[in-house]
N, C-alpha and C positions, 0 to 999 in steps of 0.2 A: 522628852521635853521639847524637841524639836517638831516632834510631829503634834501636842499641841499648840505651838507659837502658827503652825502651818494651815493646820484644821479651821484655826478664826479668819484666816484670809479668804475673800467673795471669787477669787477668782486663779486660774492655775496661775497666768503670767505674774500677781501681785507674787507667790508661791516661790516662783522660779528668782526673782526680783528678789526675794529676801533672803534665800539661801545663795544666791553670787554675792548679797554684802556682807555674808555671814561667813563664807567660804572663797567668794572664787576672788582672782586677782579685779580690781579698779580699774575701770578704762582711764581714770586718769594716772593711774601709776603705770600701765601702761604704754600711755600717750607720752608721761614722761621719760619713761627706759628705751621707748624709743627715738624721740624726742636729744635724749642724752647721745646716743648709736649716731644720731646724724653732725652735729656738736662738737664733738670730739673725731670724726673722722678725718682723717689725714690719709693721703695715697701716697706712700711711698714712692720715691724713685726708682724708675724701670719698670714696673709693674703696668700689668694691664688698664688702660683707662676704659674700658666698655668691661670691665669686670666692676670695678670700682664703680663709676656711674649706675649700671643695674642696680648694687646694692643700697646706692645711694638712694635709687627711684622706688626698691623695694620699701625701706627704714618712711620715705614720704607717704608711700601709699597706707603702709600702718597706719601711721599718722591718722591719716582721713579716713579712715576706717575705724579707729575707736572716736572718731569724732572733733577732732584736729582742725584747723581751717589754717592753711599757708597760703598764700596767693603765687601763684604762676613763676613773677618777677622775684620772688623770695627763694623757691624752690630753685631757681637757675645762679642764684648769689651762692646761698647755700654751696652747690656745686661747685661751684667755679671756685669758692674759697677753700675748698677740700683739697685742690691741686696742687703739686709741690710745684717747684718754682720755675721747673725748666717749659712748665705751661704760661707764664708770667706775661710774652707777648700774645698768646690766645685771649687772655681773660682781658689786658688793657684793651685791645682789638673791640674783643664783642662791648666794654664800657663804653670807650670811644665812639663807637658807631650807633649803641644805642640800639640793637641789633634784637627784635623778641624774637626770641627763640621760644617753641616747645619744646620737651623736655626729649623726643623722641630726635627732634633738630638739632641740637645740644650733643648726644650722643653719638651722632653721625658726624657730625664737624669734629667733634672732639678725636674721634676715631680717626677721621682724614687727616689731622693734623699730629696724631701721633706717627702715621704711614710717614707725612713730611720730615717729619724729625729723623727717624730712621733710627730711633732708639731703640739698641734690644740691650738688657740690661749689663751685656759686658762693657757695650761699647758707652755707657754713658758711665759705669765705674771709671773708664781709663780717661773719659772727657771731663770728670770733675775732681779727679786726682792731679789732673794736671802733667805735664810732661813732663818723666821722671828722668832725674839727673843724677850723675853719682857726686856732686858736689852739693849737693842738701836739696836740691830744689831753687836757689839761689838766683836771679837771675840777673843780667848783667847791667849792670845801666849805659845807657849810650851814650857813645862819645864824642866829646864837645868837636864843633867844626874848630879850623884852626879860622883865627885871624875874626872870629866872632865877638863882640865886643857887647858887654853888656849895659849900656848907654840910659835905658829907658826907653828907648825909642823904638817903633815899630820897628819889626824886620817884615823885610815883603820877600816873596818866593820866587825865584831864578824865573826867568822867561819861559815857558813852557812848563810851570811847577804847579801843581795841585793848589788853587787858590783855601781847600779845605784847612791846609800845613801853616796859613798864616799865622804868624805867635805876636798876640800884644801882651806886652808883663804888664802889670798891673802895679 
């Protein structure tokens, strides 16, 4: 039956063309499963960011390759918004600055700025657990100056005090 639905076609490529709609997978089901891979991608914390990016750059180039069209500035969001949080000042950084990156640029920053953190994944376990205490994790509240008076009024900072410390109550 197949060979003659095949046999009336004028030319091999029509041939080929009708047996991939008949058989093979849809560059648009494709486009979208890959599509979905970039989507849902989330980079754990501690893990490699030059492993994660590659596969990132990998799932894009699919993309454009069954036919896809992202632009530059999308594919660098894309990324950026895959990072877990402890990348938070990188991503404001490059918004802020307004900074284009290539995708290859992206990768190298991202990498230098993982070196900066100095994250390997024990030491960012023990920095997001927080410093562990045998009274629950609890921690103390500070205590009042004596002779502090709470009036409404400005307090100003002792003479040589960090003008940063100034407390206005609202």
């Amino acid at each position: 039956m197949l060979q003659l639905q095949v046999e009336k076609l004028p030319t091999a490529a029509d041939m080929m063309l009708s047996l991939k709609e008949l058989f093979g997978e849809t560059d648009r089901a494709a486009r979208f499963e890959a599509m979905r891979k970039i989507m849902t991608s989330s980079m754990p914390e501690g893990t490699s960011v030059r492993e994660h990016v590659l596969k990132m750059m990998e799932n894009l180039n699919e993309i454009e390759l069954l036919g896809g069209q992202i632009d530059a500035d999308t594919k660098i969001d894309m990324i950026l918004h895959s990072l877990p949080k402890s990348y938070e000042n990188f991503r404001l950084n490059t918004i802020l600055t307004k900074k284009d990156y290539t995708l290859a640029e992206l990768l190298v920053d991202l990498v230098a700025a993982e070196g900066l953190m100095g994250r390997t994944p024990q030491a960012l376990f023990s920095a997001q657990s927080g410093p562990s205490s045998s009274k629950g994790g609890k921690k103390k509240k500070p205590a009042k100056k004596k002779g502090a008076a709470n009036s409404g009024s400005k307090s100003v900072a002792p003479s040589g005090g960090d003008i940063g410390k100034l407390i206005v109550p609202f």
